[in-house]
DOVO-439993 format. One record per residue: x, y negated, z of N, C-alpha, C in turn. Coordinates in pm, 1 decimal. Layout:
! residues N
X Y Z X Y Z X Y Z
...
END
This chain:
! residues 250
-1946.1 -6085.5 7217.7 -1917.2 -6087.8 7073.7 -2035.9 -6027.0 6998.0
-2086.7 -6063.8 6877.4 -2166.4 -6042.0 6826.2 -2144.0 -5904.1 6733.9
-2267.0 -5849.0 6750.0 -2227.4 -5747.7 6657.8 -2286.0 -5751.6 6531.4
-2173.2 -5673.3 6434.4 -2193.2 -5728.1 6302.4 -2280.9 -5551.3 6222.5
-2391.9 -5608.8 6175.5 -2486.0 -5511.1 6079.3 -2423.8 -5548.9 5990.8
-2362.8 -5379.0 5913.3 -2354.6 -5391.9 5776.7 -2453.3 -5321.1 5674.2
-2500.7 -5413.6 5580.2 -2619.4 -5335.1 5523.0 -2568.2 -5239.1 5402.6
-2676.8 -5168.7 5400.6 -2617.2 -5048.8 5289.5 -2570.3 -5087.2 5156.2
-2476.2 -5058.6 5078.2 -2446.2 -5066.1 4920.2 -2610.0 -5005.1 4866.8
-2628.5 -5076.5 4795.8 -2749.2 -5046.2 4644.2 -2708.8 -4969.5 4593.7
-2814.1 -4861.8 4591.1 -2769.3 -4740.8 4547.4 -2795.3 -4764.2 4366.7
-2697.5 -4690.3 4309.6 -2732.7 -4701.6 4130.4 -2800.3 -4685.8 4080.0
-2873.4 -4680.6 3994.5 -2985.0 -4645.4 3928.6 -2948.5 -4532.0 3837.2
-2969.0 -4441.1 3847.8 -2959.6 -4274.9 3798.4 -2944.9 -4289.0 3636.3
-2878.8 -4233.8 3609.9 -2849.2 -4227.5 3452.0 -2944.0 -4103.8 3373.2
-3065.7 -4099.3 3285.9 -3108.9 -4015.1 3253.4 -2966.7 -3914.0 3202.8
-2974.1 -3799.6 3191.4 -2900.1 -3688.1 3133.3 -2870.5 -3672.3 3007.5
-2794.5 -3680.9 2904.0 -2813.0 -3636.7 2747.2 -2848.3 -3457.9 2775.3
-2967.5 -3479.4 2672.6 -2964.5 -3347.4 2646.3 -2907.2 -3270.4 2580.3
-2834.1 -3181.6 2605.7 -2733.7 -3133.5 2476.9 -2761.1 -3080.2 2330.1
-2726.9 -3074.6 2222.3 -2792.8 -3103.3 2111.5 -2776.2 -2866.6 2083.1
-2812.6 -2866.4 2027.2 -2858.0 -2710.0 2026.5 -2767.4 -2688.1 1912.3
-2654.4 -2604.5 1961.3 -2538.6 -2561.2 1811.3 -2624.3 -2480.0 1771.7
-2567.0 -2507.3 1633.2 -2628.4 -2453.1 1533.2 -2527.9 -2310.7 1477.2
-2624.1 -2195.4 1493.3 -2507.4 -2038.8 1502.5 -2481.5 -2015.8 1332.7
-2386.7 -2007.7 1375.5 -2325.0 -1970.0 1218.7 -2419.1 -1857.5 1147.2
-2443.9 -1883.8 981.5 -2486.8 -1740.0 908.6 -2414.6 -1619.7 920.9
-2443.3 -1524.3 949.7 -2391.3 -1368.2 994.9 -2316.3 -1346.6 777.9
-2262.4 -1276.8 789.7 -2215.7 -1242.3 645.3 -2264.0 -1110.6 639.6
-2340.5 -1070.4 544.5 -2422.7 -958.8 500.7 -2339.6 -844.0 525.9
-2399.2 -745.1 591.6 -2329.4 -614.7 637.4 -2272.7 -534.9 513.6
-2188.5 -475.7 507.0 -2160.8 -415.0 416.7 -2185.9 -235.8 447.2
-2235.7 -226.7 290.4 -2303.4 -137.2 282.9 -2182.8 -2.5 313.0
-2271.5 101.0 336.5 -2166.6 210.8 389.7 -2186.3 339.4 264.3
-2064.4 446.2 251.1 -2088.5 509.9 164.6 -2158.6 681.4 180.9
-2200.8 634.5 362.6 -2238.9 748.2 384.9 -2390.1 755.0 318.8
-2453.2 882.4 289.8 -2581.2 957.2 212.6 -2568.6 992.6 81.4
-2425.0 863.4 34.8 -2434.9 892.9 -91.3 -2418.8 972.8 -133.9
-2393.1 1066.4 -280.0 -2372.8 1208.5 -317.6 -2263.1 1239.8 -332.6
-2209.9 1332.9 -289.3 -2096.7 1383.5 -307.9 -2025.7 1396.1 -483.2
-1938.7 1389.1 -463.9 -1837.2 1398.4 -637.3 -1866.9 1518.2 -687.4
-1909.7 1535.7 -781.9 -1903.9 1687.4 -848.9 -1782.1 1697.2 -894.5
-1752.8 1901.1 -882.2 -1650.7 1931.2 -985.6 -1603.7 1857.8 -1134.0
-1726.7 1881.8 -1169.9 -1706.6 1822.1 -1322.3 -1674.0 1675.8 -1317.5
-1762.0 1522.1 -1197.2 -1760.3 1447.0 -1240.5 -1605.6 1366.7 -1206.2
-1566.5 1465.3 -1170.7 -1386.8 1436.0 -1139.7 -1329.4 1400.6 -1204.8
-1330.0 1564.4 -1276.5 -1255.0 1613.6 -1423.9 -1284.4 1521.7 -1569.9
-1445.7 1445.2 -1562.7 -1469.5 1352.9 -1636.9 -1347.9 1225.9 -1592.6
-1366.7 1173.0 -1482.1 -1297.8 1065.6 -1401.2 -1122.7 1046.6 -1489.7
-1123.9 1178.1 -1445.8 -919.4 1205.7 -1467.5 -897.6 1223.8 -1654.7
-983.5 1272.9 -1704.3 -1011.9 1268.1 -1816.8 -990.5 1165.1 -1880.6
-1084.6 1086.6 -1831.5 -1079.2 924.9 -1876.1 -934.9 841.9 -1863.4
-887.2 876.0 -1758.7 -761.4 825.1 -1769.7 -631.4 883.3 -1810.6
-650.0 934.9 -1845.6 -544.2 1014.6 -1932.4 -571.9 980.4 -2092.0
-717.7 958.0 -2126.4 -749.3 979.3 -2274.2 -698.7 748.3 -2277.5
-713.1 693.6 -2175.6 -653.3 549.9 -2162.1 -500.4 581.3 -2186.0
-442.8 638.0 -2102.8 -299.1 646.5 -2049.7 -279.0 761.6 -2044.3
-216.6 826.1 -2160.2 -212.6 949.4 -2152.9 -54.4 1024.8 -2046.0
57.8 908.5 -2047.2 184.7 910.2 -2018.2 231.9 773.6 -1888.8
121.5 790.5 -1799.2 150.2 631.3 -1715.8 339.3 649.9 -1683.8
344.6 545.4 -1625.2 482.3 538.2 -1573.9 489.9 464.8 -1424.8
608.1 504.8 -1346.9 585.1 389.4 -1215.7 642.5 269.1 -1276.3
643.2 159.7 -1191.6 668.0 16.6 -1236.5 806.9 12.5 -1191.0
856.2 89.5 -1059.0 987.6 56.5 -995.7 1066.0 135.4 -1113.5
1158.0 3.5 -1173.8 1268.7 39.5 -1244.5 1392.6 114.9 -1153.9
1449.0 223.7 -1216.3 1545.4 313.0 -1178.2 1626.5 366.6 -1302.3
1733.2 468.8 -1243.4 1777.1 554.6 -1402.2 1868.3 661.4 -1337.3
1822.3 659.2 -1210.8 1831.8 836.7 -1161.2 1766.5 841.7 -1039.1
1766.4 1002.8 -971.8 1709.8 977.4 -857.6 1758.7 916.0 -770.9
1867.0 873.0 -718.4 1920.4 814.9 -625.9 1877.9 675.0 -622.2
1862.4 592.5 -715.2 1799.1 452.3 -778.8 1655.8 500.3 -727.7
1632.6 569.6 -829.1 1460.6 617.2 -768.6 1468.6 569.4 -580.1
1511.0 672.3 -535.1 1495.2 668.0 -424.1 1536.0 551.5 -326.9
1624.0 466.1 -385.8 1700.1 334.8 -314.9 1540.4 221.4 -336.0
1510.8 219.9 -429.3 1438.4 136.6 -506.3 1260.1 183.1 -411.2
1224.2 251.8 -396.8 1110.0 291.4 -310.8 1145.4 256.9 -188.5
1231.2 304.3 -156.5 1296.9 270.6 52.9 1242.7 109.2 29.3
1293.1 49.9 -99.1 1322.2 -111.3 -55.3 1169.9 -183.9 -85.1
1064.3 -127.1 -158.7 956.4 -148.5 -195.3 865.0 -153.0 -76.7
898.8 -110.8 58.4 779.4 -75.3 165.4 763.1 -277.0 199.8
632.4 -288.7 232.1 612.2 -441.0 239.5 635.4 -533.8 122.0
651.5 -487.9 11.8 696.9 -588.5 -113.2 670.0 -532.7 -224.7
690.4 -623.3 -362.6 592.5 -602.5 -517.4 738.0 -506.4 -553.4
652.3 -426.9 -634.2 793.1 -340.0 -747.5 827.1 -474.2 -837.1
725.4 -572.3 -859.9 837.2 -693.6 -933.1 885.2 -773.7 -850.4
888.8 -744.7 -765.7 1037.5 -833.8 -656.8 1155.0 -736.7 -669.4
1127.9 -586.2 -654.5 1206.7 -502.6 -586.6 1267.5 -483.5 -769.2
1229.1 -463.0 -857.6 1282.1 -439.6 -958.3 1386.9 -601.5 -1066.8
1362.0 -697.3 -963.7 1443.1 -840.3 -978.6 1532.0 -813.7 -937.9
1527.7 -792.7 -804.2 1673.8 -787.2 -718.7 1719.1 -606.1 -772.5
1697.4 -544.9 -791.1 1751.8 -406.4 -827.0 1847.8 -380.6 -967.6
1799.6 -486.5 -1071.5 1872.9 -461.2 -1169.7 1988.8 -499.6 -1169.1
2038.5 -605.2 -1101.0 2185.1 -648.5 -1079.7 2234.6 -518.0 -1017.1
2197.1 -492.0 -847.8 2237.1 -386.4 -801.6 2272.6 -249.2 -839.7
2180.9 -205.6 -910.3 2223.3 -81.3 -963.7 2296.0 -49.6 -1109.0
2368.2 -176.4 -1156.5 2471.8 -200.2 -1236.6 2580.8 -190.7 -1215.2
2609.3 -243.9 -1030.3 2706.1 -202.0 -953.6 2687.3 -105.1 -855.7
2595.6 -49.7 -870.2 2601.4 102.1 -709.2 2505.1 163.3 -810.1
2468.5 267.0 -866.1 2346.2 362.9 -917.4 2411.8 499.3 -868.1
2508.3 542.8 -742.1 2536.0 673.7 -683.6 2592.2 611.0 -527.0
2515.4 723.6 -479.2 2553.3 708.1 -328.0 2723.0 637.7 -306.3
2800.0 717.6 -379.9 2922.6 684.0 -324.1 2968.4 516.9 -373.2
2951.4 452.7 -478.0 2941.6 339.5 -545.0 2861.3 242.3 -396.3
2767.3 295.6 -346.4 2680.8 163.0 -282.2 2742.1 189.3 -106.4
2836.5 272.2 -122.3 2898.0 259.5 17.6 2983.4 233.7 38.9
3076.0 180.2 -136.1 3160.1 131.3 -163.5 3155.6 -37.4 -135.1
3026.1 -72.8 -209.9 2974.8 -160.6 -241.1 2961.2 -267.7 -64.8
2884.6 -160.6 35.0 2864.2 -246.4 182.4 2788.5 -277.3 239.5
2754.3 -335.3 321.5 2593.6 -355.7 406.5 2622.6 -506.0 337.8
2757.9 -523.7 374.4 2750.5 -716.7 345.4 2690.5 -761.6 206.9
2735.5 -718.5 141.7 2764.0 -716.4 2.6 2596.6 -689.1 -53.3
2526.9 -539.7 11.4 2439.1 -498.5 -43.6 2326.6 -628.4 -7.1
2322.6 -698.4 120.9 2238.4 -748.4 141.5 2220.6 -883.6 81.4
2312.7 -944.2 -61.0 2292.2 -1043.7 -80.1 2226.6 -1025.4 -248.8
2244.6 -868.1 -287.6 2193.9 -821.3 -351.7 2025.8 -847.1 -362.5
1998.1 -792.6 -253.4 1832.5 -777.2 -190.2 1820.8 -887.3 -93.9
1822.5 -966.4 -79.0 1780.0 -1096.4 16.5 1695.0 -1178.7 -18.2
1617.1 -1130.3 -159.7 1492.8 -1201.2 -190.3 1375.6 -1089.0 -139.2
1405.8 -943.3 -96.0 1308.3 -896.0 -69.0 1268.1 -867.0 59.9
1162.0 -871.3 115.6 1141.3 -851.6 277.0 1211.4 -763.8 344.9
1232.1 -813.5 485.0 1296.4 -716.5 592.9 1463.6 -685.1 486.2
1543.7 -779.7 427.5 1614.7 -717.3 387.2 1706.4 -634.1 439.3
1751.4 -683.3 536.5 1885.8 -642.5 646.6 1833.4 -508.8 668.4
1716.7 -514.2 779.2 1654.0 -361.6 771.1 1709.1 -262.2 683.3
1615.2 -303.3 547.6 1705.5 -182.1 444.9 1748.8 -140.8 411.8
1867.3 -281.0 380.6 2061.9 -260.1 379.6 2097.3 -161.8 438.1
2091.7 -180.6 579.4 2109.8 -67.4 709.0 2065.6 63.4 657.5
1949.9 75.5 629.7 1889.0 182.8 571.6 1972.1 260.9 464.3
1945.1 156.2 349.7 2050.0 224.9 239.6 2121.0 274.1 230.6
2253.8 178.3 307.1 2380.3 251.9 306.6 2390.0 342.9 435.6
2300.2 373.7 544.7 2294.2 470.2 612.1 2234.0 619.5 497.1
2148.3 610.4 476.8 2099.0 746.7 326.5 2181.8 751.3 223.2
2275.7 694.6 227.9 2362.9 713.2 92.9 2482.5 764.4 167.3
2526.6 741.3 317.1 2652.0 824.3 351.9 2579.6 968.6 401.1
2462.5 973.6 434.4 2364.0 1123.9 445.6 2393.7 1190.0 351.1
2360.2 1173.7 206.8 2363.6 1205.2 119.9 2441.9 1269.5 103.2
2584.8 1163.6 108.7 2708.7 1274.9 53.1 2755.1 1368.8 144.6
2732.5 1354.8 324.9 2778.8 1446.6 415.0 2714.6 1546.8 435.9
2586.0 1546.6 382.3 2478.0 1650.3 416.0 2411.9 1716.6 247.5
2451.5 1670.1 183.8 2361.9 1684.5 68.0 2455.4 1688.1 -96.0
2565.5 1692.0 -40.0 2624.8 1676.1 -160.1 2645.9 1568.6 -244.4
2543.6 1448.5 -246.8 2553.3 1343.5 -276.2 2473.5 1333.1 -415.7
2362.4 1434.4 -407.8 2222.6 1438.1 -488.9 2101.0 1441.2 -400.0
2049.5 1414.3 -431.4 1897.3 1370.9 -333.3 1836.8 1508.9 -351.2
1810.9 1521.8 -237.3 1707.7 1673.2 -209.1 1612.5 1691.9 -245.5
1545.3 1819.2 -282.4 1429.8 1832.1 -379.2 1335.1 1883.1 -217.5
1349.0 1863.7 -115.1 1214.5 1889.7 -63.7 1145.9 1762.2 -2.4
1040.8 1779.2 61.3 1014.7 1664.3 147.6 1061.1 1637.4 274.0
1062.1 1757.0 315.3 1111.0 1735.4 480.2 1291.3 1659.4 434.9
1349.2 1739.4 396.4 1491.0 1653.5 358.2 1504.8 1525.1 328.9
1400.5 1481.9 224.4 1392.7 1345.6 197.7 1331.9 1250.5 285.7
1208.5 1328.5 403.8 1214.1 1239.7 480.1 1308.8 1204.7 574.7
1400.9 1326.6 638.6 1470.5 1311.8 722.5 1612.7 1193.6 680.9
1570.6 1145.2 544.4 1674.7 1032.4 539.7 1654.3 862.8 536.2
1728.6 790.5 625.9 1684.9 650.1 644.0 1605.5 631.1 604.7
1505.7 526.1 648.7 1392.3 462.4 566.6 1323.4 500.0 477.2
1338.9 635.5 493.2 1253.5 725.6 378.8 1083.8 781.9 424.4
971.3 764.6 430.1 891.4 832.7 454.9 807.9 923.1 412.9
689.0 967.9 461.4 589.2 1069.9 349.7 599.2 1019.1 192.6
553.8 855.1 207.4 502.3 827.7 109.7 627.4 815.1 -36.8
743.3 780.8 20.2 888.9 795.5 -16.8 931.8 927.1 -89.7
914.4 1011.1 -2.7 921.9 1146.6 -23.3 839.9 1197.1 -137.9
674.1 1165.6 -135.7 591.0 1167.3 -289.2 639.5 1130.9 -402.1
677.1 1014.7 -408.9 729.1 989.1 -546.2 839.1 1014.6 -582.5
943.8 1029.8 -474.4 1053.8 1097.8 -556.6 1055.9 1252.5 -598.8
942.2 1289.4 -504.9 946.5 1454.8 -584.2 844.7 1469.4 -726.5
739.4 1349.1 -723.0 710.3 1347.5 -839.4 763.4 1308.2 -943.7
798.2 1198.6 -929.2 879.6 1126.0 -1047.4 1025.3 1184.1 -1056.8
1073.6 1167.4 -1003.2 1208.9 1231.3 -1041.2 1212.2 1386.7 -1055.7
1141.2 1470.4 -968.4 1104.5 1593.5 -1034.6 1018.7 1668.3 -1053.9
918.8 1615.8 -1077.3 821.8 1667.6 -1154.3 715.2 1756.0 -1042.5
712.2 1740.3 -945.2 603.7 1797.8 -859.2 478.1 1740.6 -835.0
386.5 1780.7 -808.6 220.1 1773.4 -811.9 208.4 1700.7 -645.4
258.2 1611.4 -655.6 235.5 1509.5 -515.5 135.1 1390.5 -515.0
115.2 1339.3 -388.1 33.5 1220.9 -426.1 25.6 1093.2 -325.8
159.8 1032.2 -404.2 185.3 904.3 -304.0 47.7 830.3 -279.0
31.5 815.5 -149.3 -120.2 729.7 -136.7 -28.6 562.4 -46.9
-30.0 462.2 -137.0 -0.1 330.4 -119.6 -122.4 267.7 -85.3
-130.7 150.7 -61.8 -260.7 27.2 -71.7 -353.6 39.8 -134.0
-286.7 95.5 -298.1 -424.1 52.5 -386.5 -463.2 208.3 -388.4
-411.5 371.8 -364.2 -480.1 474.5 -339.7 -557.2 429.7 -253.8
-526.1 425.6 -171.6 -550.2 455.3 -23.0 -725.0 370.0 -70.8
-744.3 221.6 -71.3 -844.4 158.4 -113.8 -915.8 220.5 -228.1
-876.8 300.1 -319.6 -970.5 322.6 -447.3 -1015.1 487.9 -410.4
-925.2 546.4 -325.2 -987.1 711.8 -275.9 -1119.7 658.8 -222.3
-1124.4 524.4 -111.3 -1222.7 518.1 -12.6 -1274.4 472.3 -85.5
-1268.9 343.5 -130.6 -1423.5 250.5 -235.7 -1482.5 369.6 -295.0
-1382.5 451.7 -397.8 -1497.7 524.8 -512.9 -1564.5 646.3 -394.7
-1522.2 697.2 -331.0 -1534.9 789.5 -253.7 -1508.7 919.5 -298.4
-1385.7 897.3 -377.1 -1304.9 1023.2 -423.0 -1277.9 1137.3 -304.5
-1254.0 1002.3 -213.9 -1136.8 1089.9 -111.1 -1149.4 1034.3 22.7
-1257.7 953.3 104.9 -1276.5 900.8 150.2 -1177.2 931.4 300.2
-1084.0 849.7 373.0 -991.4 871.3 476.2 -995.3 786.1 551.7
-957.7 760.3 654.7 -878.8 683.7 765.0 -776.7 610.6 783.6
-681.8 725.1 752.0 -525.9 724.0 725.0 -456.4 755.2 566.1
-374.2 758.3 555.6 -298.6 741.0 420.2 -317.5 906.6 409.5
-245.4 1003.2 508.2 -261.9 1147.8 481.4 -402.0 1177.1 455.7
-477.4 1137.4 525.6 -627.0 1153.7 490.1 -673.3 1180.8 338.1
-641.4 1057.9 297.1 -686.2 998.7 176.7 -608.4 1139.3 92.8
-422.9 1139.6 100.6 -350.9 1204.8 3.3 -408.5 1354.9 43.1
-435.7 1421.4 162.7 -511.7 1576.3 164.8 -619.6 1590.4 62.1
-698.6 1456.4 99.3 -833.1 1522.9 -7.2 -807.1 1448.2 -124.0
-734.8 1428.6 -145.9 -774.0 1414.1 -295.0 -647.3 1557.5 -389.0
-545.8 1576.6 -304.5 -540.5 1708.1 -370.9 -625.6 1818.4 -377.6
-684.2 1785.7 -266.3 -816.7 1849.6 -264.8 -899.9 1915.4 -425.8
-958.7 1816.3 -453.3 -1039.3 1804.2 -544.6 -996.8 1761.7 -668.0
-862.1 1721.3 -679.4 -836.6 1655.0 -869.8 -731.2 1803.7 -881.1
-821.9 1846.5 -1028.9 -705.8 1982.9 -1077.6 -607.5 1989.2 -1121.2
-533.6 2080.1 -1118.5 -410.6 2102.5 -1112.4 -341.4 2044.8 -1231.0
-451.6 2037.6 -1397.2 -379.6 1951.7 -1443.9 -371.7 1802.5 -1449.2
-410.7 1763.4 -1404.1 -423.8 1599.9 -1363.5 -295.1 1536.0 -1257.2
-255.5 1656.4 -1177.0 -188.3 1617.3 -1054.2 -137.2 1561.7 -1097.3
21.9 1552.2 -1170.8 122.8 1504.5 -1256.0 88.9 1339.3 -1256.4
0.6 1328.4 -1286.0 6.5 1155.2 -1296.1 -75.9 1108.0 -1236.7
-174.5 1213.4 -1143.9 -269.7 1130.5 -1086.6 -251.9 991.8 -1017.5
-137.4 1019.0 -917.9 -104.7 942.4 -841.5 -58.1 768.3 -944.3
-37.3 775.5 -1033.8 -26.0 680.9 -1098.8 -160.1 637.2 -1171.7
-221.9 715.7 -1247.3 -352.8 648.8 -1241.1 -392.5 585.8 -1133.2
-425.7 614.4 -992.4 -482.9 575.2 -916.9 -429.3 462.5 -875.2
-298.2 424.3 -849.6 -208.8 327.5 -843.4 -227.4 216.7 -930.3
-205.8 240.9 -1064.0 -251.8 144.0 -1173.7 -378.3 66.0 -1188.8
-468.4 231.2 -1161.6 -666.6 182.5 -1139.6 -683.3 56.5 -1042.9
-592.6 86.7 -928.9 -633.7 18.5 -807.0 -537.5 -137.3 -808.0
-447.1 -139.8 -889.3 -356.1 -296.0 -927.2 -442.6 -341.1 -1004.3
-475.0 -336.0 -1122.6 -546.4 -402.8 -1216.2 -662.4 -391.6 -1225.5
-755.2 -335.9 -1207.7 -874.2 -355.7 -1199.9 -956.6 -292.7 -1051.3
-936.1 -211.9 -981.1 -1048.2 -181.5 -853.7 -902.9 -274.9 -761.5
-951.0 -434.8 -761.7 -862.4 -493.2 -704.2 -902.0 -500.6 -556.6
-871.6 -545.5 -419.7 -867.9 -569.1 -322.7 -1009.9 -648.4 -290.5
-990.3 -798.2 -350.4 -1090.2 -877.0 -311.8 -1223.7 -894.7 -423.0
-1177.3 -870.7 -548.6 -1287.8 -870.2 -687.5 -1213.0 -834.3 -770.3
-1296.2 -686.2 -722.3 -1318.5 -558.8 -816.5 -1382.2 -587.3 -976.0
-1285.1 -577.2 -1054.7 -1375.6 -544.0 -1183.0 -1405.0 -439.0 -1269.2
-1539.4 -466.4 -1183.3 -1591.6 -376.0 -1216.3 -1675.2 -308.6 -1331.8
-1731.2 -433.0 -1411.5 -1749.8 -477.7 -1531.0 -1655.3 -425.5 -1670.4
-1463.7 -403.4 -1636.7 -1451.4 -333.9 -1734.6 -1373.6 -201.1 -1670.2
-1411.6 -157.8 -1549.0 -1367.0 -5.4 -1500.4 -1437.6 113.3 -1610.0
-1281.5 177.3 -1622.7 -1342.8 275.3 -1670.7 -1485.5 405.0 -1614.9
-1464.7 377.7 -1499.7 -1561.2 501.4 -1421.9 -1649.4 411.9 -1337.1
-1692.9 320.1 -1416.2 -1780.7 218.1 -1327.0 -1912.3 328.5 -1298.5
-1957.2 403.3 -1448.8 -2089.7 475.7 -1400.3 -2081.4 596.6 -1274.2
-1988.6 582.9 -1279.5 -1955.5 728.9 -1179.2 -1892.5 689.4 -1022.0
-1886.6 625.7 -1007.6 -1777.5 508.4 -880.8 -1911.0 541.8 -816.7
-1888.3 514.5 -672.8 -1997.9 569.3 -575.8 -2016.6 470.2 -490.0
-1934.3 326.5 -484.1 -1905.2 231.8 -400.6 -2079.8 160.1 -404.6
-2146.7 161.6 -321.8 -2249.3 83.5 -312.7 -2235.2 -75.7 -366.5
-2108.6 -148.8 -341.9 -2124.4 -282.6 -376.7 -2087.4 -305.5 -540.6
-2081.5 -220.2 -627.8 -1998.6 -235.5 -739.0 -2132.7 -372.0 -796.3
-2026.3 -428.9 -863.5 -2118.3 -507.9 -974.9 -2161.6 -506.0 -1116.8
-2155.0 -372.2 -1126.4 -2273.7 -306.6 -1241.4 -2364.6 -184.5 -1238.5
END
């Protein structure tokens, strides 16, 4: 039998390679400038600072509508994550029907939460609420406590909770540090921090004793309407010459 040669398959003809085309690296976004070397705040240029806003606003006010402390204090618990004009929408119905502990535990978790169900985490708070409002009356008489540690130790209440109701409702030299402190201590470099306590230590620090009273609302107000988040205007700030923020735009 014959034997059968099989000849080789033709080999292919090699495909040159694409060369791969060279990505192109994104532009870096300009470093932002830091506020370290800059000069420290003088005594005086503080007292100018706080000056100024007082001789604007001599009497600021908070935005969260209330009409005692207990409102006060319901009305802040429900503000954490959300606008005082959300929290003051859903609040005015509510505190027509509950404005005292015993009224809003009357009132219910069920009940309370359809009240507040336009504002974040509502259920959360509900819980909250009517948990600090039966505190209240078993531990407290069923008036809100004038210290901090007390006020924090109730539901959903925290440091920053605790600030404004001892300021606003009674009149103590505190200093809620929110979003827009917290951002306008560090931009101007009032008070430059880390953390929220950070920020609220030093700046009692350094603003005098008569300023305390509303500081915390100046700074609050300063930092909503004009030293905003993303564009700062800076153009009609009152303390534009004195602001220490390297990026200002004047």
């Amino acid at each position: 039998m014959a034997k059968i040669t099989r000849k080789p398959a033709p080999r292919k003809a090699a495909v040159p390679k694409k060369k791969a085309k060279p990505v192109a690296s994104k532009p870096k976004a300009p470093a932002k400038k830091s506020l370290r070397g800059t000069r420290p705040w003088t005594p005086a240029e503080i007292r100018e600072v706080f000056s100024r806003f007082r001789k604007a606003n001599p009497e600021p006010k908070g935005e969260l509508e209330h009409v005692n402390p207990f409102t006060l204090l319901v009305a802040v618990v429900l503000s954490a994550q959300a606008t005082d004009a959300g929290v003051n929408k859903a609040t005015r119905a509510l505190f027509e029907a509950a404005d005292t502990p015993q009224k809003m535990l009357d009132l219910g978790e069920e009940r309370l939460r359809e009240y507040i169900k336009t504002i974040g985490l509502y259920r959360t708070k509900a819980k909250n609420v009517i948990a600090l409002s039966a505190k209240l009356l078993s531990e407290f008489g069923g008036q809100v406590p004038r210290t901090r540690a007390e006020i924090e130790s109730l539901p959903g209440a925290g440091r920053k909770t605790a600030n404004v109701v001892l300021n606003m409702a009674f009149g103590e030299h505190t200093m809620a540090v929110d979003t827009h402190v917290f951002r306008v201590g560090n931009r101007t470099g009032l008070a430059p921090g880390k953390t929220p306590l950070e920020v609220e230590l030093g700046l009692e620090k350094v603003i005098p004793a008569e300023f305390m009273l509303h500081a915390h609302h100046w700074l609050i107000l300063h930092g909503r309407y004009t030293c905003l988040a993303r564009k700062p205007r800076c153009e009609v700030c009152l303390i534009n010459d004195l602001c220490r923020w390297p990026e200002k735009t004047v």
